[in-house]
C-alpha positions as CSV (number, residue, x, y, z in Angstrom):
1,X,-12.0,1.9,-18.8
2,X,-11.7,-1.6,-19.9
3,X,-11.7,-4.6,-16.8
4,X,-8.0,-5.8,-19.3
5,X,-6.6,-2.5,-18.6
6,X,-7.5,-2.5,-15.2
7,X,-5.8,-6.0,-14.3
8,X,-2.8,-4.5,-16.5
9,X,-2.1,-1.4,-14.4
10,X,-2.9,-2.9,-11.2
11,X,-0.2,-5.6,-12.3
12,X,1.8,-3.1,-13.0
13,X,1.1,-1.6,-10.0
14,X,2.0,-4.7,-8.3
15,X,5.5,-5.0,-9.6
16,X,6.1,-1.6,-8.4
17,X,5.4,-1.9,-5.0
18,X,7.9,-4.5,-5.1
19,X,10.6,-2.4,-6.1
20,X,9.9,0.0,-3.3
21,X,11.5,-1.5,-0.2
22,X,14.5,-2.0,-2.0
23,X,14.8,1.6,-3.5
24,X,13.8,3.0,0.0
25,X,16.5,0.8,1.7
26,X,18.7,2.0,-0.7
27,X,17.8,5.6,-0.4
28,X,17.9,5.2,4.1
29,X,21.3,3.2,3.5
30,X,22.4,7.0,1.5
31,X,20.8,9.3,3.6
32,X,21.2,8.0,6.8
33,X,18.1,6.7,8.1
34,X,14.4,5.3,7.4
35,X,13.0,8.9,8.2
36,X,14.9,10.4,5.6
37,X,14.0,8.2,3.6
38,X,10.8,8.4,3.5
39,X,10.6,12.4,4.1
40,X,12.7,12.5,0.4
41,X,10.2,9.6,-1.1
42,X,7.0,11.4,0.2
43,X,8.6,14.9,-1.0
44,X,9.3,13.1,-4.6
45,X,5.6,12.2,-4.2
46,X,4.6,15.0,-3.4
47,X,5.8,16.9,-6.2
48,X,4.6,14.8,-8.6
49,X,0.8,14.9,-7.5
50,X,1.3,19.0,-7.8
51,X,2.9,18.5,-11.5
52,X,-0.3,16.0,-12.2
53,X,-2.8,18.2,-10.7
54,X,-1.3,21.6,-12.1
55,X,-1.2,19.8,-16.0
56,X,-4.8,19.1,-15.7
57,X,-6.0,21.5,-14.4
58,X,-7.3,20.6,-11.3
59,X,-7.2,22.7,-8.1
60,X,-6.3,22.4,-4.3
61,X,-9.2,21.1,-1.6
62,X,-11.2,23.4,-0.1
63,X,-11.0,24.0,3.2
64,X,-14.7,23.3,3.7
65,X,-14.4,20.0,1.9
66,X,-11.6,19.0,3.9
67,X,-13.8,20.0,6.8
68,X,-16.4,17.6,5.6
69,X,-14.4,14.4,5.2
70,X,-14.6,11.6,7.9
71,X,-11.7,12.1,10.7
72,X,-10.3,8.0,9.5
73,X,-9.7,9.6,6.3
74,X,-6.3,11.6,7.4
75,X,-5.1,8.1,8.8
76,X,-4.0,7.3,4.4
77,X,-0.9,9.3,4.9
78,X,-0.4,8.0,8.3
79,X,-0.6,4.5,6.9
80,X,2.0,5.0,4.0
81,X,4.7,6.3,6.4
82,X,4.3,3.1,8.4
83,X,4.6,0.6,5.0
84,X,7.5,2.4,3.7
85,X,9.5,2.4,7.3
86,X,8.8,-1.0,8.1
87,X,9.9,-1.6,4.5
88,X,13.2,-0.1,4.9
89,X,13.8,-2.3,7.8
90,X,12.1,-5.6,6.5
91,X,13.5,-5.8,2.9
92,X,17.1,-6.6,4.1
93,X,16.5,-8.6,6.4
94,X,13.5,-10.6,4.8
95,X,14.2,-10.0,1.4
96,X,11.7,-9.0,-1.7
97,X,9.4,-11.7,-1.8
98,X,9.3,-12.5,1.6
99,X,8.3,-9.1,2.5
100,X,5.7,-8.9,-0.4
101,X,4.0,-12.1,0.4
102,X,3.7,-10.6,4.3
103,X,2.5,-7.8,3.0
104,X,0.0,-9.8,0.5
105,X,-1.4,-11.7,3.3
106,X,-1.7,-8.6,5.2
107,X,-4.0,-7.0,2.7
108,X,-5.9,-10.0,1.7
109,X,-6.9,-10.9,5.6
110,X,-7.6,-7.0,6.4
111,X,-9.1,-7.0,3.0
112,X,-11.8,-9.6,3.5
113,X,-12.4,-8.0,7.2
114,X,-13.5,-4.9,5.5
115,X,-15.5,-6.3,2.7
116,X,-17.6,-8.4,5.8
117,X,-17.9,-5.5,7.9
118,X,-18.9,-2.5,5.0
119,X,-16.1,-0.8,6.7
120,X,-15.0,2.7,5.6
121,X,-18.6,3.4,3.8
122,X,-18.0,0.2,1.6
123,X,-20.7,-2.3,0.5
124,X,-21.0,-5.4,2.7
125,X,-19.6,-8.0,0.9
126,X,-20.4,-12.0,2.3
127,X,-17.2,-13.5,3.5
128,X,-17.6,-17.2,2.3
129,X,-15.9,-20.6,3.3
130,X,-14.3,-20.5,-0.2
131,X,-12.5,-16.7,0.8
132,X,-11.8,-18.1,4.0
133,X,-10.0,-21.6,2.6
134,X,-8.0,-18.9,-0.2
135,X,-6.6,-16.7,2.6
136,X,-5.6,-19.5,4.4
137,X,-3.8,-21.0,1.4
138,X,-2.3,-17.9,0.9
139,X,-1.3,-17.9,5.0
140,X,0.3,-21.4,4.2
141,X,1.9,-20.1,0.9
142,X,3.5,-16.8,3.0
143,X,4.9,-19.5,5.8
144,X,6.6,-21.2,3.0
145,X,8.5,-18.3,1.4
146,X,9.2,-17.1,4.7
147,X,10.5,-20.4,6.0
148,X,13.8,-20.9,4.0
């Protein structure tokens, strides 16, 4: 897979995550609340992994390889319940870009925390002074979108 078509679909990718806390706001504004919300998102989800994984082919986990896995790796699920509730709540009251650049400077910081430490089986990866100015610069640039 090409490094272009990479930078395309995580773009992509990008952009979509953007539209999410206004479609899940949307959908807990219809259905009553952020929990539904995200049960009917997750389901949606859900649904489309087994259409994915049934037209290729591809088969459940094993128990045994379930077994296997480190116990942090069940906290991934745990994590997207939290981003898409706090995302129902934040979007309205933040807006879009507000919310993203939070979020942005959430994952950068947390990012560069677990490239220095090799966390979760990753390779070490030096933190420099030039990281260290970016983040702030994007800490700056958040304060500014969020300041209106």
């Amino acid at each position: 897979m090409s490094l272009w078509f990479l930078v395309l679909a995580v773009s992509i990718g990008g952009a979509l995550i953007a539209a999410q806390g206004p479609i899940y706001t949307r959908m807990a504004t219809g259905l009553g609340g952020a929990v539904p919300a995200a049960l009917l998102a997750f389901a949606i989800g859900t649904a489309a992994l087994a259409a994915i994984l049934t037209a290729t082919g591809g088969s459940l986990p094993r128990r045994a390889d379930l077994a296997a896995l480190p116990h942090w790796i069940w906290l991934g699920g745990l994590i997207g319940v939290y981003v898409v509730i706090v995302s129902i709540f934040a979007v309205p009251r933040m807006g879009v870009a507000a919310y993203m650049v939070c979020a942005i400077l959430g994952q950068l910081a947390a990012s560069a925390t677990y490239d220095g430490l090799g966390a979760f089986g990753l390779a070490v990866r030096e933190i420099s002074l030039t990281n260290v100015i970016g983040l702030a610069m994007v800490g700056l640039g958040a304060i500014l979108v969020v300041w209106r």
